[in-house]
N, C-alpha and C positions, 0 to 999 in steps of 0.2 A: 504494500500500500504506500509506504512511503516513498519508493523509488517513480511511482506512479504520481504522486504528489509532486515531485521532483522534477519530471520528466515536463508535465503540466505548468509548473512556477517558470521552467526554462523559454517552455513555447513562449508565455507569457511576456514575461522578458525581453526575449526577442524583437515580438511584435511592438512593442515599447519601442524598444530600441529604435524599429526602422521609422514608425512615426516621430519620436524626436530628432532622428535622420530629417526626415521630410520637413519638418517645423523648423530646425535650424535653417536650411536652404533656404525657405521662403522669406525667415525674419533676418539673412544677411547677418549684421555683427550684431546685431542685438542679442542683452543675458539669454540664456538655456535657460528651457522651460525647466518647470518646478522643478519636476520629476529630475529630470536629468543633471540639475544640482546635487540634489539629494544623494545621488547616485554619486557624483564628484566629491563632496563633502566626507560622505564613507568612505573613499579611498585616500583621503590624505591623514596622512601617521600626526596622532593630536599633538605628539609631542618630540623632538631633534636634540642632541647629546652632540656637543661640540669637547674635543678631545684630541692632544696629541703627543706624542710619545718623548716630543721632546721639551713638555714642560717640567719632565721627572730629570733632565739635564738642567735647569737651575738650580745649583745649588749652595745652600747657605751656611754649610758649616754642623758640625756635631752639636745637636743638642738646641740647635735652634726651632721654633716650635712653628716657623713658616716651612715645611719640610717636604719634599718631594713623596713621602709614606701619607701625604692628607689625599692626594688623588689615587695614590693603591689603596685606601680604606673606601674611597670612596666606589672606585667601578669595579673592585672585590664586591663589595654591598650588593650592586644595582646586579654584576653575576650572580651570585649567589642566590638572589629574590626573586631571579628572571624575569628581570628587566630590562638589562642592558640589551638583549635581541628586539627588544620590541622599538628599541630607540632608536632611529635613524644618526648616524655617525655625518658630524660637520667639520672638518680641519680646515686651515686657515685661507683665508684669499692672497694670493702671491702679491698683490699691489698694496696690503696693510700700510705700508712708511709713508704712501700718498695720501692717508685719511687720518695718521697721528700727529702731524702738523698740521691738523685743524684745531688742534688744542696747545701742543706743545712747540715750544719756540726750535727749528732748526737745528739751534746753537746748542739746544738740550739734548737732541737726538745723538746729533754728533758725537756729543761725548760722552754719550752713554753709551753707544757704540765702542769709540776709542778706548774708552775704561773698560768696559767688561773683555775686549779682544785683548788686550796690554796685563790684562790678570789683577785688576785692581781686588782689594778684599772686599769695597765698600763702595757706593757711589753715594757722594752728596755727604752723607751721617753714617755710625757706627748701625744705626736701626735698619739698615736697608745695604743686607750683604750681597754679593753678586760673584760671578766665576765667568769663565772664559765664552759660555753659553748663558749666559742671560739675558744678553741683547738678543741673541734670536729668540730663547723661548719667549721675552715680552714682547716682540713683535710678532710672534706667533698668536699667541693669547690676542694679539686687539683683534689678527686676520679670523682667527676662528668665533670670535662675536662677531664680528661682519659678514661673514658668512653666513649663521645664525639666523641674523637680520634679513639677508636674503631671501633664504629658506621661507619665513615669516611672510616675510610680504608680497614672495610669487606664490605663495599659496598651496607649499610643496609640505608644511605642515603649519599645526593650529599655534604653537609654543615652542622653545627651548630651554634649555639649560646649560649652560656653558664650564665645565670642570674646565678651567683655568689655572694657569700661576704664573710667574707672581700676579699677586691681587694688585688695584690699580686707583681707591678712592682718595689716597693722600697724596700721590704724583699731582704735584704742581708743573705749572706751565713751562717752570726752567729747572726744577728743584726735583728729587725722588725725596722719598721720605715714608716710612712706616711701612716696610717693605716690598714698598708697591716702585714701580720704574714709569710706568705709562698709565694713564688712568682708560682702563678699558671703558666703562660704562659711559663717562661722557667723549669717547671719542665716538662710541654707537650713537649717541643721542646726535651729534652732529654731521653722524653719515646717514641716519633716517631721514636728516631735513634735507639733505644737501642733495644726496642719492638718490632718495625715493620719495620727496618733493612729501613730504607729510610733516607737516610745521609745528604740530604742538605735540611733542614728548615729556612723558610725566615718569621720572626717577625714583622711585622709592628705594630707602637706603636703611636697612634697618640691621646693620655692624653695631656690634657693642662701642664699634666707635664712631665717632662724627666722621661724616666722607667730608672733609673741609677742602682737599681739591675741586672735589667734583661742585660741590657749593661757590667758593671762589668762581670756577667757570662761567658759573649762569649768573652770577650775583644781581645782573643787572637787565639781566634775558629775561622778558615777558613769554616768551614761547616755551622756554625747561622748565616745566614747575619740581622743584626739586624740596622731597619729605624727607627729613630725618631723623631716628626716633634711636636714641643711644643711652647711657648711662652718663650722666654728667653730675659732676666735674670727672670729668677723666681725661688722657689721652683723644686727642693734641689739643685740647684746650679751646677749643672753640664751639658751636653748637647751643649759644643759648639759646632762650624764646625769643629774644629781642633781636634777633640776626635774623630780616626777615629781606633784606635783597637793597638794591636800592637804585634811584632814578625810574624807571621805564618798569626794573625788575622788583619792586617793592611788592611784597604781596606774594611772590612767586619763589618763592623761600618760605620754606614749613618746616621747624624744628620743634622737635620733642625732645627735649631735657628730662630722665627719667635718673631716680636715685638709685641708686646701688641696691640691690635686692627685692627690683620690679620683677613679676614674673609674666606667667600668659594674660593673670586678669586687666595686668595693667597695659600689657599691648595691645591687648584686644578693643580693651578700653578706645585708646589712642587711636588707634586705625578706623575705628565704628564714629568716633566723635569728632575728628580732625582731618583726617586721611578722608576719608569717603564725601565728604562735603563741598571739599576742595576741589578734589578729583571731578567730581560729579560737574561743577558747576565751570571748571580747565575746558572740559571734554578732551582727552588726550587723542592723539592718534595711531600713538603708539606707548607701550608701556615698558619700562626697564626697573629692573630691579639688581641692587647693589648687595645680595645676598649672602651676609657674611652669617655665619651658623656660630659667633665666639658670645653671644648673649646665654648660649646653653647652660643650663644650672650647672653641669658637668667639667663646664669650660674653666681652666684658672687663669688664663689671662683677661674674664673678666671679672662681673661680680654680679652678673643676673641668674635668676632662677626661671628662664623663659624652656618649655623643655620641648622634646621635638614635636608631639600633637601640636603645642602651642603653635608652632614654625608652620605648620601643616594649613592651620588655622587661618594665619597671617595673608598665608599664599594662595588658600581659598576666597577672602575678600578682595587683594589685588585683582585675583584673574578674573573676578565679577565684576571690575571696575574697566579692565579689559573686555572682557564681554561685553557690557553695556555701552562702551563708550568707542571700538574701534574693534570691533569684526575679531577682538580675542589677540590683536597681536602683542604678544611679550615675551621679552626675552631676558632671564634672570642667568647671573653672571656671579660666580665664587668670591666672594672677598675672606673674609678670614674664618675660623671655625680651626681648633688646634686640639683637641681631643678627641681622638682619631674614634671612639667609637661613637662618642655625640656628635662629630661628625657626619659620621656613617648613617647614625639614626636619622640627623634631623635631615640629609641630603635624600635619604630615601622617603621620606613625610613627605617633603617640599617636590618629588619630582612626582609621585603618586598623585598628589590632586593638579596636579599639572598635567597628569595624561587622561585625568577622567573626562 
């Protein structure tokens, strides 16, 4: 009976198929009928895994807690869960160095280049170690969220996730700093506008620490609205409520200042009463997220008790903001998380309600 069922659903089909045949023809470039949407929509993967082998060649030294083992904890996890097959694999766009001086000055590149090839220990600060391959892996990392972004917006899937290193929300425009080299997420935010002509990009940055590069960038930009929701006073000192943009960008700066031992009630909080209001009334066109997992109660470099449900949580109200507001595109990007199995945890939370 079933095979007969089967055989029945196909004819069906079929004959679908050849009238949305015919009804394409006639309507020339005009959308595909419902049906044949629908059809389209089922076949693209909800969610994309950007990843490359040679972000495990950055490396920073014995004991330092930015470490090439956060991305084997992580796609051990996603194997292990049987995930990582269901993820479509993204590695980097070859032309990356033409879309990170849209944030960072030349003069920076250069010699972040020349330092890391020349064997420097450090670029800029003692906080921000490097090795002979760290200029390629952080140029790789911006290429494989650009790609991402791609992915996203021809419509080859619904979301991504980008396992990156190093992380990139403290890179200043000429300066590294807090182990980041190049700030991935706003060099994305300035390839969405620039690339794919989509003007208003909404950041949400919710690292135990203030993303104050990525803030600096837009400070004054009406079109980034840029959220950040951290543990304050902490590391690097900036992120109050009063730092809210300014000139043309006033307004377009959202900081949340939370104290040392918030947990989910109080992010949840924040994101329900600030985040979504905000968002809501932007309308973004595209959505990026600075998803650093070191908020975990588990984490010691910081002091939140946020635990991975909670992250799970977080990243179900973004992507209803992305739903709502721009056809679902988002693209969430690794910044910090250093306890390799809160890691692991809250990395597989956050990538799960991102493929539902």
């Amino acid at each position: 009976m079933r095979s007969v069922l089967k055989k029945r659903a196909a004819g069906l089909a079929a004959c679908l198929l050849s009238l949305v045949t015919v009804l394409g023809a006639n309507c020339g470039k005009h959308d595909p009928p419902a049906a044949e949407a629908e059809v389209q929509a089922e076949t693209v993967a909800r969610t994309g895994f950007a990843y490359d082998d040679i972000f495990l060649r950055h490396e920073t030294g014995p004991g330092h807690p930015e470490r090439p083992e956060r991305l084997k904890a992580i796609v051990n996890r996603l194997k292990g869960k049987g995930l990582f097959s269901q993820l479509p694999g993204f590695g980097p766009r070859p032309d990356a160095l033409d879309w990170i001086t849209s944030i960072h000055s030349e003069q920076y590149v250069a010699r972040a280049a020349r330092s890391c090839r020349a064997g420097a220990a450090y670029l800029d600060s003692v906080d921000t170690p490097v090795c002979a391959k760290s200029y390629e892996a952080a140029v790789a990392a911006v290429g494989s969220v650009l790609s991402t972004v791609d992915a996203v917006v021809d419509g080859r899937i619904r979301n991504g996730f980008c396992a990156v290193r190093p992380p990139g929300h403290h890179a200043l425009r000429d300066r590294a700093m807090g182990f980041c080299i190049f700030n991935n997420v706003a060099i994305a935010a300035r390839y969405v506008q620039r690339k794919h002509n989509l003007r208003k990009v909404l950041i949400v940055d919710w690292d135990v620490h203030h993303g104050n590069a990525t803030q600096e960038a837009f400070y004054d930009d009406p079109t980034v609205l840029y959220f950040g929701i951290h543990q304050y006073p902490f590391y690097p000192g900036t992120g109050g409520e009063d730092e809210r943009g300014a000139g043309e960008g006033v307004g377009y700066t959202v900081n949340v200042p939370l104290r040392a031992g918030s947990g989910d009630a109080e992010y949840r909080r924040a994101f329900r009463e600030k985040l979504q209001p905000v968002a809501f009334e932007f309308k973004p066109d595209f959505v990026l997220i600075s998803a650093g997992f070191d908020a975990h109660e588990d984490d010691l470099l910081g002091g939140m008790k946020v635990t991975s449900q909670g992250f799970a949580e977080l990243t179900r109200i973004v992507k209803r903001i992305a739903e709502t507001c721009c056809h679902g595109r988002l693209v969430s990007v690794l910044e910090g998380g250093y306890d390799l199995e809160a890691l692991a945890d809250s990395v597989e939370a956050h990538v799960r309600i991102l493929m539902e």
